[in-house]
C-alpha positions in Angstrom: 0.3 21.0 -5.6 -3.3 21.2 -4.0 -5.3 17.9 -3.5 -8.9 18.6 -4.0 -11.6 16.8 -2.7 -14.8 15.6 -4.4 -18.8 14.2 -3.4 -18.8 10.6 -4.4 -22.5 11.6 -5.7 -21.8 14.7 -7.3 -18.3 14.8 -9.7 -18.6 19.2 -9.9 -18.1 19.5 -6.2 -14.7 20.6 -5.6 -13.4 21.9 -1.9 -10.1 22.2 -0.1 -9.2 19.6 2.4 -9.8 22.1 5.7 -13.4 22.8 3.8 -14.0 18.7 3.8 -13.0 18.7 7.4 -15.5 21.3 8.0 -18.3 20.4 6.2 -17.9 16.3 7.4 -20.5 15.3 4.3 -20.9 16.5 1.5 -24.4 18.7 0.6 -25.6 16.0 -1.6 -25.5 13.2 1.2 -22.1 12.0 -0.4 -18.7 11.6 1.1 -15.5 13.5 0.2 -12.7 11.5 -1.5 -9.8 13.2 -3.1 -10.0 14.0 -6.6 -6.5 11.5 -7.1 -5.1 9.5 -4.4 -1.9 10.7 -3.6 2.0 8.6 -3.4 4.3 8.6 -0.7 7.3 10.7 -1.1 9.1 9.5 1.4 10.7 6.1 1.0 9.8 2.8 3.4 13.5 3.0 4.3 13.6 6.1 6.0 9.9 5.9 7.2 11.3 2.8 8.9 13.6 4.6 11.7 10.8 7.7 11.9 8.7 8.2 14.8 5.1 7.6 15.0 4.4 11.8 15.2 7.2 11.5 11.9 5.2 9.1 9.8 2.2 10.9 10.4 2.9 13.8 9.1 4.9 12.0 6.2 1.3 11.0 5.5 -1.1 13.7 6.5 0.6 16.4 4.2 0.0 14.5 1.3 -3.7 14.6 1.8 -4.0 17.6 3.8 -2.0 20.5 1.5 -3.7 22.9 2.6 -2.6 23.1 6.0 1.4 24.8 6.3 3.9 22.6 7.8 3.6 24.8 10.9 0.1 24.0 11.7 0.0 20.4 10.3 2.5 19.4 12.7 1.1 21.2 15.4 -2.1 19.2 15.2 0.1 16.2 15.3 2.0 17.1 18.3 -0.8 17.9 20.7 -2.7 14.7 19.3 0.1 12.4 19.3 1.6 13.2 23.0 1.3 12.0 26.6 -2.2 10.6 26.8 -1.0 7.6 25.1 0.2 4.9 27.5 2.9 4.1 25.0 5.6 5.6 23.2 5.5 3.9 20.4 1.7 5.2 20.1 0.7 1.9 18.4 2.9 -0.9 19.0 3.1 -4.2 16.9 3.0 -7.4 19.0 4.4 -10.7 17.5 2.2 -13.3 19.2 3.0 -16.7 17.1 3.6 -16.1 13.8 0.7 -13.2 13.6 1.3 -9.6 14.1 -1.0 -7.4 16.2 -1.2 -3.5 15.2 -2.6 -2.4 18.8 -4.1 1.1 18.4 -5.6 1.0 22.0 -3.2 3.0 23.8 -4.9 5.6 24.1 -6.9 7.9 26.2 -10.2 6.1 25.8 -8.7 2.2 24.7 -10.2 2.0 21.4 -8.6 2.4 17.7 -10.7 5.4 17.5 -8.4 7.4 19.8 -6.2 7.5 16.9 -7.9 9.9 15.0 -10.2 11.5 17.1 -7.0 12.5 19.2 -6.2 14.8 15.9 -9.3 16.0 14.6 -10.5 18.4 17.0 -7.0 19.6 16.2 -7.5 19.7 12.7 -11.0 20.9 13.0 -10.5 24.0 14.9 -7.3 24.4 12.8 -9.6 24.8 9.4 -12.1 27.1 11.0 -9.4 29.5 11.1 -8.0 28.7 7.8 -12.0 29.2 6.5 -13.0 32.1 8.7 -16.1 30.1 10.2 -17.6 32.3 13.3 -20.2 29.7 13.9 -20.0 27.1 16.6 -19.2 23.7 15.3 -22.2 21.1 16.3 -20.2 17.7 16.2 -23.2 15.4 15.5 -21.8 11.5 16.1 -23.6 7.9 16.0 -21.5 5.6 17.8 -22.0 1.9 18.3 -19.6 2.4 21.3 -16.0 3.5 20.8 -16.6 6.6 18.5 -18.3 8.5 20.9 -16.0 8.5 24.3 -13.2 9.2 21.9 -14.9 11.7 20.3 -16.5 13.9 23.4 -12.2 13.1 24.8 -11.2 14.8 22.2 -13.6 17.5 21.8 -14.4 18.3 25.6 -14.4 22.0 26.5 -12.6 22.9 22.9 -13.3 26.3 22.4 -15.9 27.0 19.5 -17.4 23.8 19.8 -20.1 21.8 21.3 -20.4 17.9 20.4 -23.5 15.7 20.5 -23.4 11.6 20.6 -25.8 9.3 20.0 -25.6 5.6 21.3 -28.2 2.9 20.8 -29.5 2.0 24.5 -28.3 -1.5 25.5 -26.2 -2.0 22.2 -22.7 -1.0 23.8 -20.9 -2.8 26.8 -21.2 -1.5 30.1 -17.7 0.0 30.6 -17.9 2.0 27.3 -21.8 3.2 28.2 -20.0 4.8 32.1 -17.1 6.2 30.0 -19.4 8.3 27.8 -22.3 9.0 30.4 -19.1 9.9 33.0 -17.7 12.2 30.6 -16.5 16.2 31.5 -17.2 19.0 29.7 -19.4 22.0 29.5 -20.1 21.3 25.5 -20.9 17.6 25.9 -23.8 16.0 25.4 -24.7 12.4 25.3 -28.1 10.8 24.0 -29.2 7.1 24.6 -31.4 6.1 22.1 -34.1 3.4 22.0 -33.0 1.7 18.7 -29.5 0.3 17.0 -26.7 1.8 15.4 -28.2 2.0 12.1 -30.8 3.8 13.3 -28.6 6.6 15.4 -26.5 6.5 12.0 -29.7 7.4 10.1 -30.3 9.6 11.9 -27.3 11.8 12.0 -27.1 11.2 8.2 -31.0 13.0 8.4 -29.6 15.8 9.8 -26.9 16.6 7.8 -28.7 16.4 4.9 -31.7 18.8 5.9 -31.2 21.9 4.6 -34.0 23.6 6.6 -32.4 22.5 9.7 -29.4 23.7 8.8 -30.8 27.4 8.2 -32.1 27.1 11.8 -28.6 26.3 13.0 -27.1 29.1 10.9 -29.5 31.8 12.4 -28.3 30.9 15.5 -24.6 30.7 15.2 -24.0 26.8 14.6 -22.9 24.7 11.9 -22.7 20.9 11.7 -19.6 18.7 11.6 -19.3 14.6 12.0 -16.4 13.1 13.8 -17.7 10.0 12.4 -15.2 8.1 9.8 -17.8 9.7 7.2 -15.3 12.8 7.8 -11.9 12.5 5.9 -10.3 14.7 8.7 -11.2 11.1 10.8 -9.9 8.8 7.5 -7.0 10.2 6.7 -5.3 9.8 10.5 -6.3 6.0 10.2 -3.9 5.6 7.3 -0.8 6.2 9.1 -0.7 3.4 11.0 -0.3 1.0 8.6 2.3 2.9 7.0 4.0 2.9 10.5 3.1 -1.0 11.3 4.8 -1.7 7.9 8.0 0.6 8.4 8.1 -1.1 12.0 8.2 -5.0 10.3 11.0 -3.6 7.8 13.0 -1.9 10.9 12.7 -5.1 12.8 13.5 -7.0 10.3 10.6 -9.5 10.3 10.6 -8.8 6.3 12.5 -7.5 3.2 12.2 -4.1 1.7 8.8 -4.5 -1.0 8.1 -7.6 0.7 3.9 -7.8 0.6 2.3 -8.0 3.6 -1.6 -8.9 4.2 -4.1 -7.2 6.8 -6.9 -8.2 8.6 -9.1 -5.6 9.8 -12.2 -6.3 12.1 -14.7 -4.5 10.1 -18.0 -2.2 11.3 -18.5 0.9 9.7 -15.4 0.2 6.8 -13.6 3.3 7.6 -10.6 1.0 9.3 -10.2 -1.0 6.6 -10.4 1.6 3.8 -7.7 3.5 5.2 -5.3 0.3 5.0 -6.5 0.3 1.3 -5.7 4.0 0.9 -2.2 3.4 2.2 -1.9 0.1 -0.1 -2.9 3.0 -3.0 -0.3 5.0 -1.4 2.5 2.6 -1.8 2.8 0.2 0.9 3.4 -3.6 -0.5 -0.3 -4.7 1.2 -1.3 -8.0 -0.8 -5.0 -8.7 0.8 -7.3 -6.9 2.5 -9.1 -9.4 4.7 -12.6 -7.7 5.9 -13.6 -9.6 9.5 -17.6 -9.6 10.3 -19.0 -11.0 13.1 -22.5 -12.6 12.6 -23.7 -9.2 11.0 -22.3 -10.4 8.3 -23.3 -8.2 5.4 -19.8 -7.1 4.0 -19.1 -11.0 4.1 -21.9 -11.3 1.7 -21.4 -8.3 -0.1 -17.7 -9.2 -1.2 -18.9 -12.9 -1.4 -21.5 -12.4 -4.2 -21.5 -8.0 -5.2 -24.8 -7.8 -3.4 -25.0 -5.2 -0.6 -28.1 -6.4 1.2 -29.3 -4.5 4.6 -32.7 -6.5 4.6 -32.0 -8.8 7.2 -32.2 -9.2 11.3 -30.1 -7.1 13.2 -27.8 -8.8 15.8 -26.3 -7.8 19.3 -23.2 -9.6 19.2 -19.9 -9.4 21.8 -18.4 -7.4 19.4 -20.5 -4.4 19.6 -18.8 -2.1 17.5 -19.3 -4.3 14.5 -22.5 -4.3 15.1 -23.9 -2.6 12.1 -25.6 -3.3 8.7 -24.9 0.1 7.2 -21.4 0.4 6.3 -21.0 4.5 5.3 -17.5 4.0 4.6 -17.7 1.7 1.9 -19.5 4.2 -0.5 -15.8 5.3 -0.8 -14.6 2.0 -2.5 -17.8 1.7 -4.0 -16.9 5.4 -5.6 -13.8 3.8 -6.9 -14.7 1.0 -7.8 -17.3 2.5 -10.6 -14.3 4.4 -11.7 -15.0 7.4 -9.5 -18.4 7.4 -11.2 -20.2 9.7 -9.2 -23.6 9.4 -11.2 -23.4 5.5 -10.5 -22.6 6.1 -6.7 -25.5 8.2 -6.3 -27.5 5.8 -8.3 -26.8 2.9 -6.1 -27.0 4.6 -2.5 -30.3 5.9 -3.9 -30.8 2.0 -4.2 -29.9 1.2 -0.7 -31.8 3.5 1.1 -34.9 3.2 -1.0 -34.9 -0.7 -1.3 -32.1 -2.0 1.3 -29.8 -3.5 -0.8 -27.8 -3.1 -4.5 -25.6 -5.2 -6.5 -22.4 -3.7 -8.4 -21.5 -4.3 -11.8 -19.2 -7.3 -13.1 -16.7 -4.8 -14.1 -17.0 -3.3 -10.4 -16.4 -6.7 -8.7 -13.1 -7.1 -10.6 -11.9 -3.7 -9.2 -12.4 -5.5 -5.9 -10.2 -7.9 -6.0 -7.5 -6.9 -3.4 -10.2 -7.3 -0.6 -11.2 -11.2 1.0 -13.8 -11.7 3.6 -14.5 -13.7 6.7 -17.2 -14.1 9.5 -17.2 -16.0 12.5 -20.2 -16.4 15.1 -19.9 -15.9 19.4 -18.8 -19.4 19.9 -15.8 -19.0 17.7 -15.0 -15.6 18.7 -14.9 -16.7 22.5 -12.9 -19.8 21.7 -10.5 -17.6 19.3 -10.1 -15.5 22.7 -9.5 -18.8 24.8 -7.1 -20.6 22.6 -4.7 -18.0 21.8 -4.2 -17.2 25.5 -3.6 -20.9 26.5 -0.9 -20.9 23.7 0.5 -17.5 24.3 -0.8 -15.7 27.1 -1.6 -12.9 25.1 -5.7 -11.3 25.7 -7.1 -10.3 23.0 -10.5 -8.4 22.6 -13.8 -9.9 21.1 -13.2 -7.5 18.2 -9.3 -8.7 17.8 -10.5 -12.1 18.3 -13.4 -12.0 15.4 -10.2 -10.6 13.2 -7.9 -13.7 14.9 -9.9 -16.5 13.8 -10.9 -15.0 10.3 -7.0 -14.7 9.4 -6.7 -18.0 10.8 -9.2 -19.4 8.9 -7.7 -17.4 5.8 -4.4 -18.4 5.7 -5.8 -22.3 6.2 -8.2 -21.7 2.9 -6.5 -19.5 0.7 -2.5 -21.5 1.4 -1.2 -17.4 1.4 1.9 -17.8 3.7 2.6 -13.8 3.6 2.7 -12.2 7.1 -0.6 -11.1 8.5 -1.2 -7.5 10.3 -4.0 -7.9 12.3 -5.7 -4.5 13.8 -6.1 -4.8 17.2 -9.1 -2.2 17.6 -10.0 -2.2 21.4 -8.0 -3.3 25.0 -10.0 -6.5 26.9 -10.9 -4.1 29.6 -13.1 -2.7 27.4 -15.0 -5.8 27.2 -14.4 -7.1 30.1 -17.3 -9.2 30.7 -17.2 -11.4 27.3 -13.0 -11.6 27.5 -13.7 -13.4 30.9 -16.3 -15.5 30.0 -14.3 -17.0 27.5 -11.0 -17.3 29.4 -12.7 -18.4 32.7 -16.9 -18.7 32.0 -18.7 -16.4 33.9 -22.8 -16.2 35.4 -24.5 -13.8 32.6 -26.0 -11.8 35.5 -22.0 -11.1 37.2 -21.2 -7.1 37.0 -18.9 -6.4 34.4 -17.1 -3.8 37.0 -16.4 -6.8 39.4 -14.0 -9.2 36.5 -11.9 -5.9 36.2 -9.6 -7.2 38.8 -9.7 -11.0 37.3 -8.8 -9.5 33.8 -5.6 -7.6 35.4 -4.6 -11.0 37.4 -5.1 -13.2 34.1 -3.2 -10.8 32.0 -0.4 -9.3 33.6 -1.5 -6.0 32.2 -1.8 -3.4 34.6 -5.9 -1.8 34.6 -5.8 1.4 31.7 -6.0 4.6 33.6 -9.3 4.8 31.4 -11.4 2.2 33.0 -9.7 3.5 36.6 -10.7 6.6 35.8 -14.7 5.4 35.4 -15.0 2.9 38.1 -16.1 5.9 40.7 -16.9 8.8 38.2 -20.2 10.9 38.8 -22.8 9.7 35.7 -23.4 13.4 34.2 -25.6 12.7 31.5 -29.1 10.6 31.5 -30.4 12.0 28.2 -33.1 9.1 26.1 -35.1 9.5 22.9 -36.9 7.3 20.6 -35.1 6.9 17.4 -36.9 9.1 15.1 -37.0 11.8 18.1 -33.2 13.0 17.1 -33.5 16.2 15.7 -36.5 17.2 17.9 -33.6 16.1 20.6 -31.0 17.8 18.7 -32.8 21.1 18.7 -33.7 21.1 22.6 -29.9 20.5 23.4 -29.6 23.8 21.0 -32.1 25.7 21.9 -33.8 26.1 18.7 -37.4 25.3 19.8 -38.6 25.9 22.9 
């Protein structure tokens, strides 16, 4: 049976899943969520002994029936293949009595490789399906990780071109040469003067201006997002917490329905929502423990029901959480109200006109599977230290925000189930702030000279992915002021002269 897909702000929209894919947002600003979240039909039994490229597709055809078997498993095969480092795709590391989901083996060393291996697949895959003749404009904010993974994944795909924006000094220094290094004759990549928010904003802007989107139209483009806005990017996500849970069953580390909890460090709430998606799904998750760094507003928002944007904005060693907008939870906010749609659009209206809304009594009830943590620099570094002293084991400022929250968790709360943590990003991707907490480091020391240190303190061999940088030819030099992004947008086009 077809699964339909919905606006969160409008209940009579009603498209396929290859017409989500396309479209990325919905026309009214909202996001696509399937009219009814779909089961499993496979049992965690045999999903234990499956393959990763298996379980994927165990998953993805539930929410993805409109693509055939054929072409569904095609996307996963090309996504799923040789440019991961591992077979496994995303091992699970016992280190103490805390299990790490790493989904950095990939080509670019970030979680988001996970999807964005797939959805140019999946992308391309429903243009056909949909007859779409126009180029696809893949229009991304990224506070760091999105955007390498995205142009990876969509370099030199025919029928495609994809822009990325990145806030200026708000994203380490190997992850600003791996997208300002990157190949491709459809690429482009924008620095702009301003935060993540603000890029965010901005691509949101753009999708929602109808008189832009005529202009693209008469010349032959279309928009998409490779943001986690787009399901074709949420949908991936969920399948490796279905796999980390077959994987604990098949090692034996627990019983067959045995609940499990997962702590997720948490930006843009797409990583997180997909472990509650697969908790919807079936799998025995208990709590969902949200990680913020000292941006803290999803701390505060499951703390007290206020979502409150009005506050500073802070660059943190955790880049990628750096953000005060979270897109993704308009999806649990969505089911939360009872998939209200007329109270969704009533409280995004909120946020963007005053910064901030508070959800009903009933709505914070509904919210009960998720728990929240923060923890500041000094704690994140010293999460980093301490668990390499004990173990060995290097962990990532990200992982390490996620470390000492489930720490911290387990201590408060007395919950003595076994904690997946997801590891989001490889050290060498923040090489500067892992070494300054394992060794302490001059602020002013290039972040391209501790690559070596990392490796020695380690034992893990340099990723191909930061080799690959260290001498790469910087291809892109592209800067604009914040509210200068469709002006931008439209040069790189060649809609205005």
């Amino acid at each position: 049976m077809d699964l339909h897909y919905t606006s969160t702000r409008n209940s009579d929209v009603k498209v396929t899943a290859s017409q989500a894919i396309l479209k990325g947002l919905a026309p009214d600003g909202g996001l696509f969520v399937p009219v009814k979240l779909p089961s499993l039909d496979v049992s965690l039994d045999k999903l234990k002994d499956m393959a990763y490229q298996e379980t994927a597709y165990a998953v993805m055809k539930q929410f993805l029936t409109d693509f055939t078997e054929e072409e569904l498993k095609e996307c996963i095969s090309k996504a799923y293949d040789s440019k991961f480092d591992t077979e496994e795709i995303a091992p699970l590391v016992k280190v103490g009595n805390i299990y790490y989901l790493e989904l950095f083996h990939g080509a670019t060393i970030a979680f988001k490789d996970m999807a964005l291996s797939i959805l140019p697949h999946l992308l391309t895959t429903s243009a056909r399906k949909n007859k779409v003749e126009n180029e696809i404009v893949i229009l991304t904010a990224t506070s760091g990780d999105t955007g390498k993974a995205a142009m990876a994944g969509f370099a030199d795909v025919e029928g495609t071109k994809i822009i990325v924006f990145y806030p200026k000094n708000g994203v380490s220094r190997v992850q600003e040469l791996q997208m300002v290094t990157q190949k491709g004759s459809n690429v482009d990549v924008v620095a702009i003067h301003g935060n993540f928010d603000e890029a965010q904003n901005g691509v949101k802007a753009m999708f929602e201006d109808s008189k832009l989107a005529e202009e693209l139209a008469d010349k032959g483009y279309q928009f998409s997002s490779a943001n986690s806005i787009n399901i074709g990017r949420l949908v991936p996500q969920i399948v490796y917490y279905v796999y980390a849970y077959a994987k604990l069953l098949k090692y034996e580390e627990i019983k067959e329905g045995e609940q499990i909890n997962v702590v997720v460090p948490t930006g843009n709430f797409g990583n997180i929502l997909a472990a509650y998606y697969a908790k919807q799904m079936g799998v025995p998750i208990d709590m969902l423990v949200c990680a913020s760094n000292e941006n803290k507003v999803l701390f505060d928002f499951f703390k007290s029901g206020t979502y409150d944007r009005n506050r500073e904005f802070v660059l943190t060693n955790s880049p990628s959480m750096d953000i005060l907008i979270s897109s993704n939870l308009e999806r649990l906010i969505y089911l939360a109200a009872g998939e209200d749609a007329e109270k969704t659009r009533e409280l995004m209206e909120e946020l963007k006109k005053d910064g901030h809304y508070t959800v009903t009594s009933g709505m914070e009830e509904k919210l009960s599977d998720f728990a929240a943590g923060y923890t500041d620099e000094d704690k994140t570094k010293e999460s980093i230290r301490r668990v390499y002293k004990r173990t060995g084991y290097v962990m990532d400022t990200h992982t390490a925000v996620a470390c000492h929250v489930c720490e911290e968790y387990m201590k408060e709360s007395n919950d003595a189930k076994k904690c997946v943590i997801a590891s989001t990003a490889s050290p060498y991707k923040f090489v500067h702030s892992v070494m300054d907490a394992l060794e302490g480091i001059k602020e002013e020391t290039d972040e391209l000279e501790l690559l070596p240190r990392l490796e020695e303190a380690s034992g893990i061999e340099m990723p191909q992915a930061v080799k690959d940088i260290l001498d790469a030819e910087i291809l892109h030099h592209t800067e604009c002021d914040a509210d200068k992004m469709k002006e931008t947008v439209k040069q790189i086009l060649g809609l205005q002269a």
